[in-house]
N, C-alpha and C positions, 0 to 999 in steps of 0.2 A: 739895696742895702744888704750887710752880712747881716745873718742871725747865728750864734756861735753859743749850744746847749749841749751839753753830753747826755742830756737824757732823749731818748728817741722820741715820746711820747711829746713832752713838750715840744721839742725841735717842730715834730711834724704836725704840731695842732697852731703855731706863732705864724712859721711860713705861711700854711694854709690862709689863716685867717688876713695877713699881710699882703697878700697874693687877690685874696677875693677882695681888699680892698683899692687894688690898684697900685702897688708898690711892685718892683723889682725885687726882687729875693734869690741871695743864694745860699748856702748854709753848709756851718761848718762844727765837730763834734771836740775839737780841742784845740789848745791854747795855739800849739804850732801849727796846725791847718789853721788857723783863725789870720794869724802871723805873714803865713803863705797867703793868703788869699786878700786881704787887705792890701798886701804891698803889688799885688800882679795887675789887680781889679778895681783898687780905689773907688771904694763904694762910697756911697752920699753918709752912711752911716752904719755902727757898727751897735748890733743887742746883743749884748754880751753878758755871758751868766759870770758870775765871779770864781765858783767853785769848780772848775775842770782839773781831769785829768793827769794832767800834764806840765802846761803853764798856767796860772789860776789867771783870774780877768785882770787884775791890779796888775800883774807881770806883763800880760800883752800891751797891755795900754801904755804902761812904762816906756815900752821899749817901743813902741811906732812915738809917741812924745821924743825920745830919743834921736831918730830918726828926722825927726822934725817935722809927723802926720799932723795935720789938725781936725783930724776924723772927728766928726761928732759921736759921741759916745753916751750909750743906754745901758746900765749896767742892770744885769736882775741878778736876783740873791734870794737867798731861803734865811737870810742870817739878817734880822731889823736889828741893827747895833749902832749907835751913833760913831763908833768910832769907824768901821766899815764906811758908814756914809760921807765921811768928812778925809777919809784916804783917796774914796774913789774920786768925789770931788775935787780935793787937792791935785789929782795927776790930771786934770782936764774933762771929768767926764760933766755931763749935761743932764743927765736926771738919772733918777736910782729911784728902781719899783722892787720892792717885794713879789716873792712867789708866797702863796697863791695871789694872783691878780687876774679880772676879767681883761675878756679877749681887746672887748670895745675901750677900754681903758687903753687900752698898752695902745692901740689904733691912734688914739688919740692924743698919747704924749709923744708918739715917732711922727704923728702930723704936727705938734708943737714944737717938736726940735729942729725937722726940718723946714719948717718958716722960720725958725731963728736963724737959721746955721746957711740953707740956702734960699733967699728972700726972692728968687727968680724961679723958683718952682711953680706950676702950674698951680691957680687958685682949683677954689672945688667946683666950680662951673665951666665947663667945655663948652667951646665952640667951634662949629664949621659949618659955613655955607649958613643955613636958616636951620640947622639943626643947633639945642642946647641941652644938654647933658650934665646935671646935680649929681657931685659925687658924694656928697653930704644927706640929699634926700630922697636920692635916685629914683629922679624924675627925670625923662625926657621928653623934649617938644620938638615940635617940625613947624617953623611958622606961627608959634604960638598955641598948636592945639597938641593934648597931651598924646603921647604913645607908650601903649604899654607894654612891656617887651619881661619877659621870663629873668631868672638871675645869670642864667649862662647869655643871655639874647645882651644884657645891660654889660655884662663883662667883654663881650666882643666888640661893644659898640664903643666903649669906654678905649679900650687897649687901641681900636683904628681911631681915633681922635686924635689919643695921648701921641701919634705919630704921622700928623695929616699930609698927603703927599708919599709919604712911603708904600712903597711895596713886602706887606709883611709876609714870611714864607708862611705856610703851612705847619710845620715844628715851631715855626717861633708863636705863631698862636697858640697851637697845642700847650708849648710851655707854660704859655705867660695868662692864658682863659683856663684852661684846662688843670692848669698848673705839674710842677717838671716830672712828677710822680703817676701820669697819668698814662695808660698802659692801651693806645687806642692807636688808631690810623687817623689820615689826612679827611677819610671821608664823613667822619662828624663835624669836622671844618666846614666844609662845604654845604651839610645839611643846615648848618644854623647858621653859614652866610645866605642863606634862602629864607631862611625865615627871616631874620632879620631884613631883608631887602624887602621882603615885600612889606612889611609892614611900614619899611623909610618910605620905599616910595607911592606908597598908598596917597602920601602927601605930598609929595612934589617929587621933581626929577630925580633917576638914579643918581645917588652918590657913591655908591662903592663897587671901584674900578675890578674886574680880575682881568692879572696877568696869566694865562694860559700857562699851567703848568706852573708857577712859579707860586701864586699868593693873590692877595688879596690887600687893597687900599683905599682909601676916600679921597677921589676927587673933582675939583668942579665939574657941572655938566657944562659941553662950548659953548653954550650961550651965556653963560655965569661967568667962563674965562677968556671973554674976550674975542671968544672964535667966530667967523662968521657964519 
């Protein structure tokens, strides 16, 4: 998803939290980067402040409608006005939050727009192989018995799911556990794909493959796929 705030503070406290939820996030500080990046990237969704810069939120959204986007659209405002509410909504948008709002809120109505908007998105329960992953209670089990895994341990586990079969690089964990702000090397990757293994497979077979030099993935062991 875009997130699109001129203010720093908020910008880098919605990602974050958007981010440790398990969403995609990129972010942008006004109307025309907003503009720019929607039309290159076609995000699932755009949280747009109303009052920028540059082009205010109402203007951007205008003109991707124009266009003919059917982005689903979060607007946030400092300004509670019914008439504000009933503009933003007139040009397409999908729900409108007030600043101040909690983090867990806003969490919550970008997971209700996007089960509205995209109804093929991953429910809040993961799976792969005998492993199951709550991103709702974040709980995970292996075979039915619990495993208790740290917040960075749950966000790695979470991010290799959301992409089962892939081979993730090193940066693209960094980016997406770590998140894009994070100022480290590949070798805390590897330190917490070690903790996390062992704790997987404390319970049954290795699930998470590495490519030598390349990243890291989940997948079956050959007995599980078939292999002789």
């Amino acid at each position: 998803m875009l997130v699109v705030d001129d203010e720093p503070f908020i910008l880098d406290a919605v990602s974050a939290s958007l981010r440790f939820c398990g969403f995609d996030v990129t972010v942008a500080s006004s109307g025309r980067a907003a503009l720019l990046q929607a039309r290159e990237s076609e995000p699932d969704l755009l949280l747009l402040d109303v009052r920028l810069p540059d082009l205010d939120g109402f203007t951007v959204v205008q003109q991707l409608r124009q266009e003919g986007s059917l982005l689903p659209v979060i607007f946030l405002t400092a300004k509670d006005t019914r008439e504000d509410k009933v503009r933003g909504l007139r040009l397409g948008g999908d729900d409108y939050i007030t600043k101040p709002f909690g983090l867990e809120e806003l969490a919550a109505r970008v997971t209700a727009v996007l089960r509205r908007t995209r109804p093929d998105r991953p429910g809040p329960v993961l799976h792969f192989a005998d492993l199951e992953l709550n991103q709702d209670t974040y709980e995970v089990r292996r075979a039915g018995q619990r495993i208790d895994l740290s917040r960075t341990e749950f966000r790695l586990l979470r991010y290799l799911m959301l992409n089962p079969g892939r081979i993730l690089t090193r940066d693209q964990l960094l980016a997406h556990v770590w998140s894009y702000d994070f100022d480290g090397s590949g070798a805390v990757v590897a330190t917490y794909v070690s903790y996390l293994r062992r704790k997987v497979t404390a319970l049954g077979p290795d699930l998470i493959h590495t490519e030598r030099a390349v990243g890291y993935g989940l997948r079956l062991p050959p007995s599980a796929a078939g292999s002789p």
